[in-house]
C-alpha positions in Angstrom: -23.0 67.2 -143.6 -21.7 68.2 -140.1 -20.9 65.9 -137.1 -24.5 65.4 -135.5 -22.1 65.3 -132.0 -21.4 68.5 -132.6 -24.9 69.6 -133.6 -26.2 67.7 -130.3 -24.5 69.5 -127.9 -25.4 73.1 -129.9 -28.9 71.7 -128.8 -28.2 71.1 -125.5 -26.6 75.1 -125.5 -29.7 75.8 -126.8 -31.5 74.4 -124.0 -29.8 75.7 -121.4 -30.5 79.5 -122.9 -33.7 78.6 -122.5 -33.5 77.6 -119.4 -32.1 80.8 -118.1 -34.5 82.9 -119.7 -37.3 80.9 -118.2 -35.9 82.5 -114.6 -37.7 85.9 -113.8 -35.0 88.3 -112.9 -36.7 89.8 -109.9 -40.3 87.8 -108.5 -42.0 88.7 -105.3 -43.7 85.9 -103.7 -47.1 86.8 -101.8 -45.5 86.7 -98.3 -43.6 90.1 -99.3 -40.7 87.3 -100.1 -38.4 88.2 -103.1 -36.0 86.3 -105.4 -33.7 88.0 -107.3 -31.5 86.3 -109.9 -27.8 87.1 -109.5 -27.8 87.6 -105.9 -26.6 85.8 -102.8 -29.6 84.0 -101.2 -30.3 81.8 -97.7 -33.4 80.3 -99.7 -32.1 76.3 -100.9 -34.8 76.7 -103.2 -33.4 80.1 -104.8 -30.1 78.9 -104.6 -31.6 76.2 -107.4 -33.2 78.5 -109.6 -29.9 80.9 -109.8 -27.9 77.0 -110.6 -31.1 77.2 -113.7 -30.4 80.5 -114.7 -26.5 80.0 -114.9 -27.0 77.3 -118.1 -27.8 80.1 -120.3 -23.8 81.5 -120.1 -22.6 77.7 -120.5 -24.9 77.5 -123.2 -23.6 80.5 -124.6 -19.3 79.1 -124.0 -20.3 75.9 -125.8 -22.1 77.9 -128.9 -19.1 79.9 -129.0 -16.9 76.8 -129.0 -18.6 75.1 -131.6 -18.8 77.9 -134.1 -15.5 78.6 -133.4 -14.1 75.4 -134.4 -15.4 75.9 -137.9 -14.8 79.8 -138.3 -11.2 78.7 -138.0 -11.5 77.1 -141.3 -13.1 80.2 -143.0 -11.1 82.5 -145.1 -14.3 84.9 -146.1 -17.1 87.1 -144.2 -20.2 86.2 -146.0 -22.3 89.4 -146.6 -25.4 87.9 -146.8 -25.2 86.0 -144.1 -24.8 88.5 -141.5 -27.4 90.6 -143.5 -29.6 87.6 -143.2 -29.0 87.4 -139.0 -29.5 91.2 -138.8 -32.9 90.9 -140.9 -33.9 87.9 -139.2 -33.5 89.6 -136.1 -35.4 93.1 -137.4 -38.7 90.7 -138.5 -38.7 89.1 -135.1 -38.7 91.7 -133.5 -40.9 93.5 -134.7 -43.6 90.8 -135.1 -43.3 90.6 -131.5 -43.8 94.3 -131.3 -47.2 94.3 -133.8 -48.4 91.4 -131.5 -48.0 93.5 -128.2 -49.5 96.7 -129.4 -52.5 94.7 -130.9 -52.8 93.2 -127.6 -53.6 96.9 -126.1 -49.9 97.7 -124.0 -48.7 101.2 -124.2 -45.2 101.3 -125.1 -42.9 104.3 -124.7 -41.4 105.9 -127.8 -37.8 104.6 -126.7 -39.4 100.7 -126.1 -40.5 101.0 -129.6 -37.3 102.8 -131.0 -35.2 99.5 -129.2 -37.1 97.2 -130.9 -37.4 98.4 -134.4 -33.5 98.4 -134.1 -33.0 95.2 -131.9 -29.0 94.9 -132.8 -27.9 98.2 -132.2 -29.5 98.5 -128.9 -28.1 94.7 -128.1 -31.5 93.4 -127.4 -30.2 90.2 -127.8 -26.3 91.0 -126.8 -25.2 87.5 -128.0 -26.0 87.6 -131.2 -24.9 91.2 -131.7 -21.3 90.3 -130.5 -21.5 87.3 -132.4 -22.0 89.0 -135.7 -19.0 91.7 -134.8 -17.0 88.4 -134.0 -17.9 86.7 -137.1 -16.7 89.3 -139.3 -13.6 89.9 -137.8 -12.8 86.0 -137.5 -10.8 85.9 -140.9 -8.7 88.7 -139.5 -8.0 85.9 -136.3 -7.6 83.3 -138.9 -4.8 85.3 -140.7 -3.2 85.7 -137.8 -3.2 82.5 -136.6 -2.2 80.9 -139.3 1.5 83.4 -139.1 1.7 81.5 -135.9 4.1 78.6 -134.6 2.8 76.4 -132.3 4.9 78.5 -129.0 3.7 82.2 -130.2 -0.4 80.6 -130.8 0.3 79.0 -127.3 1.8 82.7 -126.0 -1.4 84.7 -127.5 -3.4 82.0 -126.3 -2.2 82.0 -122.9 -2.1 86.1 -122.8 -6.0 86.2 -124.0 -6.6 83.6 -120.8 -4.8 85.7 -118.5 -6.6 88.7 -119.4 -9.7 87.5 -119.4 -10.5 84.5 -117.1 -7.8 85.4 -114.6 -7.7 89.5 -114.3 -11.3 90.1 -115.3 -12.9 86.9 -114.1 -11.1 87.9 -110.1 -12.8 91.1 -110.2 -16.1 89.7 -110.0 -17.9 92.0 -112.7 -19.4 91.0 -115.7 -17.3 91.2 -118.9 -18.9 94.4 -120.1 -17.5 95.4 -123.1 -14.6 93.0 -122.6 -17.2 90.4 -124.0 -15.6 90.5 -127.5 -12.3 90.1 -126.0 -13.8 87.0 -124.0 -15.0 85.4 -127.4 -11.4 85.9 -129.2 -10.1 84.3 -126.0 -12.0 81.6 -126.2 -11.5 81.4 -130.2 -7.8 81.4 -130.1 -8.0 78.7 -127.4 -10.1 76.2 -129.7 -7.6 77.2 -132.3 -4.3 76.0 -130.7 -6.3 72.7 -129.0 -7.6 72.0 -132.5 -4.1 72.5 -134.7 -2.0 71.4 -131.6 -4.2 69.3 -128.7 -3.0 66.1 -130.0 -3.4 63.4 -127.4 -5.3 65.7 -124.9 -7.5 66.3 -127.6 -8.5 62.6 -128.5 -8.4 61.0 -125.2 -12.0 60.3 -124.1 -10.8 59.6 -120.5 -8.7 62.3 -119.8 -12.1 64.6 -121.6 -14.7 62.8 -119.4 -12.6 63.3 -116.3 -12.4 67.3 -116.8 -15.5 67.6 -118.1 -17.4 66.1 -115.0 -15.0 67.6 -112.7 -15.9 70.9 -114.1 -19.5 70.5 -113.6 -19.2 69.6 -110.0 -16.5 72.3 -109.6 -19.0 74.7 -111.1 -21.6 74.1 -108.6 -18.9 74.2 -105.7 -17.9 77.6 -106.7 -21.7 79.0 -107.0 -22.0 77.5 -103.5 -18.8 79.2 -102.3 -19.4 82.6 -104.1 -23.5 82.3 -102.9 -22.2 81.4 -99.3 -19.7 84.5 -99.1 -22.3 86.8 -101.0 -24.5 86.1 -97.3 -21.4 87.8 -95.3 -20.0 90.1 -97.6 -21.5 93.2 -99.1 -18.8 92.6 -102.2 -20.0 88.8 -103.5 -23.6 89.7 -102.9 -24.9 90.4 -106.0 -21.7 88.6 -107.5 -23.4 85.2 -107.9 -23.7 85.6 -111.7 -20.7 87.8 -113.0 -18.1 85.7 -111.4 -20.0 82.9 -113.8 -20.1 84.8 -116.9 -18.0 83.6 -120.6 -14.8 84.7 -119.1 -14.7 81.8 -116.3 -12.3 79.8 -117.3 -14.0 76.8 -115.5 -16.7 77.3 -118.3 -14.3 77.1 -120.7 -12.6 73.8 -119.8 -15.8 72.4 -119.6 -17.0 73.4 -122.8 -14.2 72.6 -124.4 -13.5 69.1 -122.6 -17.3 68.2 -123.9 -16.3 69.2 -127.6 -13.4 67.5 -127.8 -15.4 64.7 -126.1 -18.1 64.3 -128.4 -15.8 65.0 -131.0 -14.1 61.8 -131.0 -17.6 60.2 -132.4 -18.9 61.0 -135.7 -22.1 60.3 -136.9 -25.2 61.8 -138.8 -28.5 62.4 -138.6 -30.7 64.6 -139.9 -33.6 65.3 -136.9 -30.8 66.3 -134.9 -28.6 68.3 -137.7 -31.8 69.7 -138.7 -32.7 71.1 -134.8 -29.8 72.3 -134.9 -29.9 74.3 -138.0 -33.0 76.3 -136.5 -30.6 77.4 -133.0 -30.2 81.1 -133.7 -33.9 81.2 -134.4 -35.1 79.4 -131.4 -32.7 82.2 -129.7 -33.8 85.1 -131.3 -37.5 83.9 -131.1 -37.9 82.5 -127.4 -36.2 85.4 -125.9 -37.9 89.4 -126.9 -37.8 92.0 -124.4 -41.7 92.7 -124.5 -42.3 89.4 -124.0 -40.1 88.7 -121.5 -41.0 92.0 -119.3 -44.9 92.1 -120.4 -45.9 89.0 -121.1 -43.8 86.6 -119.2 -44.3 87.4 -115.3 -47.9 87.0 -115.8 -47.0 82.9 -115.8 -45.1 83.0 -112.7 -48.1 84.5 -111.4 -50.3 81.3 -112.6 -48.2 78.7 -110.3 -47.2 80.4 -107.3 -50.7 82.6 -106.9 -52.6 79.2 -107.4 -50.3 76.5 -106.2 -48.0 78.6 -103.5 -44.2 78.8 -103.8 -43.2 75.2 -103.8 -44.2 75.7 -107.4 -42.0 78.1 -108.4 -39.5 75.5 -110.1 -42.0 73.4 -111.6 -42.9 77.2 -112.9 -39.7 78.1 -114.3 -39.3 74.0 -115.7 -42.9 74.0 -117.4 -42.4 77.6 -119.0 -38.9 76.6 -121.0 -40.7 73.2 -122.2 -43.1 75.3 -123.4 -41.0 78.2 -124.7 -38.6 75.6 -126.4 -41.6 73.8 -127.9 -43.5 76.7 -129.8 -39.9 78.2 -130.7 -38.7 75.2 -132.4 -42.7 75.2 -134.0 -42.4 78.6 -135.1 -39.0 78.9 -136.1 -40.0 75.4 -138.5 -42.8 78.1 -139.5 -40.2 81.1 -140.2 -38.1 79.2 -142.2 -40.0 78.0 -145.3 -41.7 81.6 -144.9 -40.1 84.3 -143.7 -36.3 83.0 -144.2 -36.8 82.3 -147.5 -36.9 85.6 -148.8 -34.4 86.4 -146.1 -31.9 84.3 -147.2 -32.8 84.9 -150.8 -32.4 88.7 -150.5 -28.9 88.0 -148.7 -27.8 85.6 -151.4 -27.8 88.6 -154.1 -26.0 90.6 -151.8 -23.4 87.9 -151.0 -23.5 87.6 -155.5 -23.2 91.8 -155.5 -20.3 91.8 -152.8 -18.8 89.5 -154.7 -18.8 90.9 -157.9 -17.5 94.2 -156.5 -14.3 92.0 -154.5 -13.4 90.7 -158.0 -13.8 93.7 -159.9 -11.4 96.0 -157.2 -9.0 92.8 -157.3 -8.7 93.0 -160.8 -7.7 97.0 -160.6 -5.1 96.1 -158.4 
């Protein structure tokens, strides 16, 4: 059974991803007014709702953190479980899509080509990077594991440099470079978790950088937001300089792991919560629902109440989202997931039949 620490704060990643969907991307008020996420804004209020809709890429630092910690002690891909994500994915998806068409929207040919193959157009980009990270992570493992403690340190320190000091100063988003950002941050855990030793364990030293962080974090949005107001080059940079490559991100994330870390203890409400995390994701977050359904609640506050009740908006949509996800994910998994994960069991059986059978040719 796994550390329910751990498993907390994969909730609390969770959570903020939820949070940041929860923020429209563009919303125009009825005064002619308009917030856009990602760009530099004079508005306090705004200013709040872009601090909301930055959780979801901490949310996504720490995820990467966690399952990074144990892919380092992995020495197999497991067919059927990225067959079982892919499906998982393909179901969803298209559930969403029966639901929308029953509810009389036209959708264009390409809508419904991107979501009967949600993985290969990235619908969801996370968890298609995730997937090409998780089968290359015994590849990273091998490599590693060649490694003294200098040279992990040296391709440790030259995955940093690259990305959350030459790409994070340009001020783009990651782009492709987002695969490269999650090795970085996987050979990062790897040398703090073969080689952190005292910085590792020392709950003082952990709470220190991981608060200092957070307020660093909100200093830098400020700063970037501020400049963004004055100059054409930061002012749609309010996001990208904030993305998985910022290497403030990292600290944090990996300050709270190592943090919570240090306790162990186990229950099974929260390992269980925890277990349903890539559901929740996959489920609380569609396109057609976030560009069809969605805007239509934003509508519902601020038409009715006026734009003080944007936030409460924004707040009141990711209870609700995180609610019925965890319901129907709870739902999906003694239905759906069970044939799923059945299904991707005798593949996982097949593959490894087949590994055994070349092995004993050569």
């Amino acid at each position: 059974m796994r550390n329910s620490s751990i498993e907390w704060i994969k909730i609390m990643a969770v959570v903020f991803v939820v949070l940041c969907h929860s923020v429209p991307e563009m919303y125009t008020f009825p005064d002619g007014q308009t917030f856009t996420d990602g760009f530099a804004t004079a508005n306090p209020a705004f200013f709040a709702v872009g601090l909301i809709s930055g959780l979801g890429l901490i949310g996504d630092v720490i995820f990467i953190v966690c399952s990074s910690y144990f892919l380092l002690d992995g020495k197999k891909v497991k067919a059927g479980k990225v067959f079982a994500i892919i499906l998982n994915v393909l179901i969803i998806s298209v559930i969403y899509l029966v639901i929308i068409l029953a509810l009389g929207y036209k959708l264009s040919p390409m809508t419904v080509v991107r979501q009967c193959f949600p993985t290969t157009f990235q619908n969801n980009w996370f968890i298609t990077y995730y997937i090409i990270f998780y089968l290359l992570h015994p590849v990273f493992n091998t490599i590693i594991e060649v490694l003294d403690k200098k040279r992990l340190a040296l391709a440790a320190g030259l995955l940093f440099f690259h990305c959350s000091i030459l790409l994070f100063f340009t001020g783009n988003a990651p782009g492709i470079n987002k695969f490269i950002c999650f090795v970085n941050i996987y050979f990062l855990v790897a040398y703090f978790k073969y080689y952190g030793g005292a910085l590792v364990r020392s709950k003082r030293l952990n709470v220190a950088v991981c608060v200092s962080c957070a307020a660093l974090y909100v200093i830098m949005k400020a700063a970037v937001n501020a400049l963004g107001l004055h100059f054409d080059h930061f002012q749609s940079r309010t996001t990208t300089y904030f993305h998985i490559n910022n290497p403030v991100l990292i600290l944090f994330a990996l300050s709270l792991f190592n943090l919570v870390n240090t306790k162990i203890y186990f229950n099974r409400s929260i390992n269980y919560l925890s277990s349903l995390s890539l559901l929740i994701y996959i489920i609380h977050r569609n396109n057609l629902f976030a560009e069809l359904i969605q805007p239509k609640w934003y509508d519902l506050f601020v038409l009715n109440y006026g734009k003080a009740y944007f936030i409460p908006a924004i707040l009141t949509l990711a209870a609700i989202l995180f609610a019925a996800s965890v319901a129907a994910a709870t739902v999906y998994r003694f239905t759906a997931e069970r044939g799923v994960n059945a299904l991707g069991a005798k593949i996982q059986s097949a593959c490894d039949r087949l590994m055994t059978r070349l092995r004993g040719r050569t």
